[in-house]
C-alpha positions as CSV (number, residue, x, y, z in Angstrom):
1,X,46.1,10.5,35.7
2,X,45.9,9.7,31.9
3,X,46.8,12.2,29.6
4,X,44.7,13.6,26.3
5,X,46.9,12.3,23.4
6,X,47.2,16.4,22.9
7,X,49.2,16.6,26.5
8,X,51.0,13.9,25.8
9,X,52.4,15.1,23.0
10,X,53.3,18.9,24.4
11,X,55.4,16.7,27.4
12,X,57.0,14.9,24.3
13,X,58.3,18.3,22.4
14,X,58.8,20.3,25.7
15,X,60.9,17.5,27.2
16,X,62.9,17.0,23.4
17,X,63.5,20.4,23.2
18,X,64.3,21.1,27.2
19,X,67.0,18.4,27.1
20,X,68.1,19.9,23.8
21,X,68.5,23.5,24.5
22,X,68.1,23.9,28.3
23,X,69.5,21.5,30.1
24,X,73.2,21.9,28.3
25,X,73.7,25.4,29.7
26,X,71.9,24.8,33.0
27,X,75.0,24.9,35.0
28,X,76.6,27.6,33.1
29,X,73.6,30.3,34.2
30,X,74.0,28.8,37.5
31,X,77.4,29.6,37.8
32,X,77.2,32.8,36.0
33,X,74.0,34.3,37.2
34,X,73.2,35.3,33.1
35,X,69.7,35.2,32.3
36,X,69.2,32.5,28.9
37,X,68.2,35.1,26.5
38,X,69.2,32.6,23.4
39,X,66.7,29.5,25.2
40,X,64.0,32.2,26.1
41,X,64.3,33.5,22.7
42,X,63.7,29.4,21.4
43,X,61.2,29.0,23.8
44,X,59.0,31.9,22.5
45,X,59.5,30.7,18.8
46,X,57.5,27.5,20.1
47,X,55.1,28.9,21.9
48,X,56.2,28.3,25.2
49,X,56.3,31.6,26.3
50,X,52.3,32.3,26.4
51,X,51.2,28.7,26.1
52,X,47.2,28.8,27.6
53,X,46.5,32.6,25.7
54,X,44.3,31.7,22.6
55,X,47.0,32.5,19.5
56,X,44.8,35.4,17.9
57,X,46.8,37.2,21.0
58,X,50.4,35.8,20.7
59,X,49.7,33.2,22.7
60,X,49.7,29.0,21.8
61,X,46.0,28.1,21.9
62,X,46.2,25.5,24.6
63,X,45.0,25.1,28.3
64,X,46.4,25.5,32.1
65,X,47.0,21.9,32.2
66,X,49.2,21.9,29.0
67,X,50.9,24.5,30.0
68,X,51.3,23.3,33.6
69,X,53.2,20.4,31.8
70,X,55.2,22.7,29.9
71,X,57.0,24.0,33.2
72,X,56.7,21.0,35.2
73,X,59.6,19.8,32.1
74,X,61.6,22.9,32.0
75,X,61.7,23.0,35.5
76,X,63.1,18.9,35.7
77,X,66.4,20.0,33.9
78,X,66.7,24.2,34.7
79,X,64.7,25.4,37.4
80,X,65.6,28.9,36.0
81,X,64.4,28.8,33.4
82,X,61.2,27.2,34.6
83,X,60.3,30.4,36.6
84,X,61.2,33.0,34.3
85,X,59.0,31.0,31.9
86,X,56.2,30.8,34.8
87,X,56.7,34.2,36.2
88,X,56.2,35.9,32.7
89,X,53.2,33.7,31.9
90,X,51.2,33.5,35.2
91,X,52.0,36.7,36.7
92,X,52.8,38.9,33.8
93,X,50.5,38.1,30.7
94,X,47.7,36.4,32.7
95,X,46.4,39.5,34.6
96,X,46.4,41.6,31.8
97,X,44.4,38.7,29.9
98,X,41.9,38.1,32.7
99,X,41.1,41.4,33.2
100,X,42.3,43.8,30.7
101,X,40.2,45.8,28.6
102,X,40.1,44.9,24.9
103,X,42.2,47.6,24.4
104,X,44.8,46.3,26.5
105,X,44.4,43.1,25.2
106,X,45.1,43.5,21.4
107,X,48.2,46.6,22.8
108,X,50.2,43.9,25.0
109,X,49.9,40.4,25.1
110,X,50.6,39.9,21.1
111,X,54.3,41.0,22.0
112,X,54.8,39.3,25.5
113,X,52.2,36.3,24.8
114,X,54.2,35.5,21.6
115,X,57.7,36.1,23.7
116,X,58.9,38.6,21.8
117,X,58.9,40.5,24.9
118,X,59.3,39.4,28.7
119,X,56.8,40.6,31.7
120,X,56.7,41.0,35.2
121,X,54.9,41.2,38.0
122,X,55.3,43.8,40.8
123,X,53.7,42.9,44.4
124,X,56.5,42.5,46.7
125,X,57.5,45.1,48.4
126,X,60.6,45.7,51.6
127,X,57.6,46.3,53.5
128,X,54.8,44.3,51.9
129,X,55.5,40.3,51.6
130,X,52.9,38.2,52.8
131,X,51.1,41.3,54.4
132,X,50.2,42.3,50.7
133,X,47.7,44.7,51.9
134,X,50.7,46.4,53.3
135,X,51.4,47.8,50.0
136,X,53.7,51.3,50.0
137,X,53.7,52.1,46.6
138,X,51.6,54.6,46.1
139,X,49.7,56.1,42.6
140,X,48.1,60.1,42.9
141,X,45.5,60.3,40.1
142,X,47.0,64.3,38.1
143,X,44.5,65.2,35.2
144,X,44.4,62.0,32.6
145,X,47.9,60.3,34.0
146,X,48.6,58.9,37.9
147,X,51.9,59.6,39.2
148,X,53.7,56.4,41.1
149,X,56.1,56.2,43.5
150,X,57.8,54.0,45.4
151,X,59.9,50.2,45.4
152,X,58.9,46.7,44.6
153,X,61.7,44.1,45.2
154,X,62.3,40.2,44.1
155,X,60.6,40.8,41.3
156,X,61.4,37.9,38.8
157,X,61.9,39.4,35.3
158,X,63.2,43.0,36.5
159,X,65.5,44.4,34.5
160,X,64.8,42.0,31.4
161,X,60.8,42.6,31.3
162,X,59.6,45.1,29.2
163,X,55.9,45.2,30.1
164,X,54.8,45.1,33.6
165,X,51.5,44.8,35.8
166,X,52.2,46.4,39.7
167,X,50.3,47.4,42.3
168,X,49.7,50.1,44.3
169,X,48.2,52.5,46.7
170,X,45.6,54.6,45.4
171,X,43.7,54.9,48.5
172,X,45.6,54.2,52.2
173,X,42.6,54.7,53.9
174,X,41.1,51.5,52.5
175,X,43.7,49.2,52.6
176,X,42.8,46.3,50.4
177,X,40.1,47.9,48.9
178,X,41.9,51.0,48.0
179,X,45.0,48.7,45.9
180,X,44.8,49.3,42.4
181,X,46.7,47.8,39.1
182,X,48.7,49.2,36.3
183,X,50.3,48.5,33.4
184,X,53.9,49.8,32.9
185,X,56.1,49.6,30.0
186,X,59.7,49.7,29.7
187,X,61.5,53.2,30.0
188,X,58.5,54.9,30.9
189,X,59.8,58.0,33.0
190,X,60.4,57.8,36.7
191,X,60.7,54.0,35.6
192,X,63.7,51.7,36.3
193,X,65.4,48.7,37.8
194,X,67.1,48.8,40.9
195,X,69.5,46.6,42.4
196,X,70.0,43.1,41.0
197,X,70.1,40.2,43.8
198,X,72.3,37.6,44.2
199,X,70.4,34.8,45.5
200,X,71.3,31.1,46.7
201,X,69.5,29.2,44.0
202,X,67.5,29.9,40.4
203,X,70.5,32.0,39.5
204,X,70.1,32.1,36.3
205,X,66.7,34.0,36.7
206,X,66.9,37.5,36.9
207,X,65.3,39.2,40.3
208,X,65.4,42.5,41.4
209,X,63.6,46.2,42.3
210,X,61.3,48.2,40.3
211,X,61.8,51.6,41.7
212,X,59.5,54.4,41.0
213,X,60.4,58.0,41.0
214,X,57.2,60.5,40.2
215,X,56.4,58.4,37.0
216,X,53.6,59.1,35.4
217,X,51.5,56.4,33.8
218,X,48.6,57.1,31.4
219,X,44.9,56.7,33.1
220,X,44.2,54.3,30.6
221,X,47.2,51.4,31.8
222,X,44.8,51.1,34.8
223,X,43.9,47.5,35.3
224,X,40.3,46.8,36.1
225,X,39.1,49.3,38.0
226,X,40.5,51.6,40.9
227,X,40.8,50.1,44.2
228,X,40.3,46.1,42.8
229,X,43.9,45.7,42.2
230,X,43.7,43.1,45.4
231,X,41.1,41.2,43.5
232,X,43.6,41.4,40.7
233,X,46.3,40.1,42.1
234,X,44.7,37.4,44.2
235,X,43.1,35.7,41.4
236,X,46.4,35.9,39.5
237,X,48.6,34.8,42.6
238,X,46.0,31.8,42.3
239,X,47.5,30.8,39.0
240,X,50.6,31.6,40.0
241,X,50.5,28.8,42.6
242,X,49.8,26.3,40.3
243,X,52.9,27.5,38.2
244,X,55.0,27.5,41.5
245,X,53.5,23.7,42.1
246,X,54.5,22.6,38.4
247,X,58.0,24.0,38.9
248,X,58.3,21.9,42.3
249,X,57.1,19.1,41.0
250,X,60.0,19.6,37.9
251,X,62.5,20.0,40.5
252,X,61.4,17.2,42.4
253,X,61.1,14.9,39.3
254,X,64.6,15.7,38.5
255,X,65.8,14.7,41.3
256,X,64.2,11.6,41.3
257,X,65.5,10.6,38.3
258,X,68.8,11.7,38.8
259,X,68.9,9.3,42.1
260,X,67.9,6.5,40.0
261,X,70.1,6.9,37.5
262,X,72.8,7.3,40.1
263,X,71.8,4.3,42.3
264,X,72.2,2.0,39.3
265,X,75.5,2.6,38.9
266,X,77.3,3.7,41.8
267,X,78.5,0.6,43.8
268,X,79.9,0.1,47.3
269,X,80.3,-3.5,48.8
270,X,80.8,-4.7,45.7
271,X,77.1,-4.0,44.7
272,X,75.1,-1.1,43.4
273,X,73.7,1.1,46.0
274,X,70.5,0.5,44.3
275,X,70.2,-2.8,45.9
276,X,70.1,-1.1,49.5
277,X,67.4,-1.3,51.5
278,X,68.0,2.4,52.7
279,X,68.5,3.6,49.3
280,X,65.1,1.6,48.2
281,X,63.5,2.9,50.8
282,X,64.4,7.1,50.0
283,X,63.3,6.1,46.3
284,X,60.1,4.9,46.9
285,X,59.9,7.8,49.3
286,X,59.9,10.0,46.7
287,X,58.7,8.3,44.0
288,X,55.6,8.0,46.0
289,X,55.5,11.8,47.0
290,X,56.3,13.2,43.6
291,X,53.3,11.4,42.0
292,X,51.1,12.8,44.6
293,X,52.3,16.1,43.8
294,X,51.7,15.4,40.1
295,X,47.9,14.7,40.8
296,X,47.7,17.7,43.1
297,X,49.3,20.2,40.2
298,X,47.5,18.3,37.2
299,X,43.8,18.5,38.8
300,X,43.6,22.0,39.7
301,X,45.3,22.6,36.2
302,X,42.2,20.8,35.2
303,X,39.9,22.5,37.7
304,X,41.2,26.1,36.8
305,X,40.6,25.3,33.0
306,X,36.7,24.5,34.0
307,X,36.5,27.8,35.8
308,X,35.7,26.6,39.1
309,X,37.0,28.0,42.2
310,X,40.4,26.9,43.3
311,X,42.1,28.9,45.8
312,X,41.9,26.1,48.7
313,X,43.1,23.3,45.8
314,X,45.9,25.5,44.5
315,X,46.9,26.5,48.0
316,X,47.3,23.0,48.5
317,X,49.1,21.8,45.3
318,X,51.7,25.1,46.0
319,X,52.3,23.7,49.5
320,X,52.3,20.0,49.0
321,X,54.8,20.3,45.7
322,X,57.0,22.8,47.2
323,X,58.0,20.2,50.5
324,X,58.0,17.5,48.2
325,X,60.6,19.4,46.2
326,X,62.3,20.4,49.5
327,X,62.6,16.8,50.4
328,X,63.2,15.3,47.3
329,X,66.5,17.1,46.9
330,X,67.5,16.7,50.4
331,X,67.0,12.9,49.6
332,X,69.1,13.3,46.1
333,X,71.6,14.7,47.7
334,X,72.1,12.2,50.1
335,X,72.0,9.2,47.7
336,X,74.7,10.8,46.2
337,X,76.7,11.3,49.0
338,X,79.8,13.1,48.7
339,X,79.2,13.7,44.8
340,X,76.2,15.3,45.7
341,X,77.5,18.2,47.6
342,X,79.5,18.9,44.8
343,X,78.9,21.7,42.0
344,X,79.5,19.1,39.2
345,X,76.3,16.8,39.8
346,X,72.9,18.3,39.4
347,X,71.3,17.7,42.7
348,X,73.0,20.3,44.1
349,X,71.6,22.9,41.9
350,X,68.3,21.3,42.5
351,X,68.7,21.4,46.2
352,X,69.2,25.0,46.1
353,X,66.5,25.9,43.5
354,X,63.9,23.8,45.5
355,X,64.1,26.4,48.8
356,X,62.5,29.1,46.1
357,X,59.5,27.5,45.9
358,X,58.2,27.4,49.8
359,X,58.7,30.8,49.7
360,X,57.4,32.6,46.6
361,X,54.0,33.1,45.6
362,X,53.3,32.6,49.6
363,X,55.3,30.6,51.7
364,X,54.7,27.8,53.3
365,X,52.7,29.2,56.3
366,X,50.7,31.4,54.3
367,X,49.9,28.4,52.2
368,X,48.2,26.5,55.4
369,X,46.4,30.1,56.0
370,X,45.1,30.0,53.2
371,X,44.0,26.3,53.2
372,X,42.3,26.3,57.0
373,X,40.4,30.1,56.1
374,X,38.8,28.0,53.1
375,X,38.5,25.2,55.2
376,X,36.3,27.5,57.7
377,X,34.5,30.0,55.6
């Protein structure tokens, strides 16, 4: 696909500065589980942070394909970072942008589409994964406020978000149609964080529980109207997708190039392993696969910016991205042999940071749901 001279120049400054500032302590939040404030703090100072928001809001004035480039090049050197940067930008600031009130608008996304502040999105639930409609959560409408309760869990941007979109309950009788939407801040009352997870990759990410105790939340942080928040959320879990796809195909890109640049110089038989047929042969496997995702990604990017309807083709860029990733690393690491099971090469990050992304935002089976219910509507 050929670029706009305009993308080409945001993978140009996103890839400068992510090998700059990102990559460098990559393995440190690995190791350490600390979330980057310093990098996310850099990376909201260049607009990173709310890149497709028009910049009267905070935001950087471009498009869904610039700023599915944006990830796609975080993600190649610190998949962490790449989905706290994707998380707060799809699922935190987008749903209050699509469907937000004016007021809402001009109140929050100056502060978290600028990233001067972090958001969040709460769906997942212990009960409530895939089966969204499941949702336990519940909100009581009491005079001009509604009172929540209940628990939301691997929530990416937790305990460092300070503005946050969740759904709930409003009606169990309805099910999907009685979900609604709300916007939370920070330290509201009945409001906190719950346990922080320890997870087997994007450790450097912060995910954990929102738990709600009795808090009550103004009338006016509803979002849209009561009983559309499953509307809400699947039009922003749409976006999400594509977010999810950019970061897989970063993930997968790094590993790509990290087999290449390995290959070259690693020699057994008194030759580089790059002359190998076998190791040829896992290249151009993914080489081949990684490109495809990049089409995939790039033309619902395009497709979403157009407005048309892309829950089949973003469905299908999550899930094809996401194995690619899968496989990718699996490949790396084997290229790498030995040196590749080991902490001090970066495949071995990669390999764990890939298995994120065929499970959030849908897994992989709810992917292919999605993709054969379009197929047959």
């Amino acid at each position: 696909m050929q670029l706009s001279d305009e993308h080409i120049m945001i993978r140009k400054m996103v890839r400068e500065f992510a090998e700059a500032e990102v990559k460098p302590v990559a393995q440190e939040i690995d190791e350490t589980c600390e979330f980057p404030w310093e990098t996310v703090k850099k990376m909201g100072e260049l607009r990173l942070m709310g890149m497709p928001f028009p910049e009267e809001l905070g935001g950087g004035g471009g498009d869904t394909l610039g700023y599915t480039i944006g990830v796609e090049e975080i993600s190649r050197v610190c998949a962490s970072t790449g989905i706290t940067m994707a998380a707060h930008t799809s699922l935190g600031c987008y749903p209050i942008f699509d469907v937000g009130t004016e007021e809402q608008k001009k109140k929050y996304l100056p502060d978290i589409a600028s990233g001067r502040k972090l958001a969040a999105f709460g769906l997942t639930e212990p009960n409530a994964g895939s089966d969204a409609g499941a949702t336990e959560t519940t909100a009581v409408r009491d005079g001009d406020h509604y009172v929540i309760n209940g628990t939301k869990c691997f929530i990416t941007n937790a305990s460092t978000a300070e503005t946050f979109v969740v759904t709930t309950m409003t009606d169990k009788e309805k099910r999907t149609r009685g979900i609604s939407a709300f916007i939370l801040e920070k330290g509201m009352p009945g409001f906190k964080p719950g346990k922080k997870e320890n997870k087997l990759g994007v450790r450097g990410s912060d995910t954990g529980e929102l738990i709600f105790e009795d808090c009550r939340v103004p009338a006016e942080n509803l979002l849209g109207k009561e009983g559309e928040g499953f509307k809400v959320f699947l039009r922003t879990l749409d976006g999400g997708r594509i977010s999810i796809g950019a970061m897989a195909l970063g993930i997968a890109q790094g590993a790509l190039d990290a087999s290449v640049k390995y290959s070259k110089e690693r020699k057994q038989f008194g030759a580089s392993i790059s002359s190998f047929g076998a190791i040829q042969n896992m290249l151009a496997d993914m080489a081949t696969e990684v490109e495809a995702s990049r089409l995939l990604v790039y033309d619902v990017s395009l497709a979403k910016d157009r407005g048309e309807r892309i829950i089949k083709e973003a469905a299908m860029a999550k899930l094809f991205a996401s194995e690619t990733a899968m496989k990718a690393t699996r490949m790396a690491i084997q290229i790498h042999g030995g040196y590749g099971y080991m902490k001090e090469y970066d495949v071995e990050r990669f390999y764990r940071d890939a298995k994120i992304t065929v499970i959030g935002e849908g897994t992989t089976e709810i992917q292919k749901l999605v993709i054969a219910r379009e197929l047959l509507r």
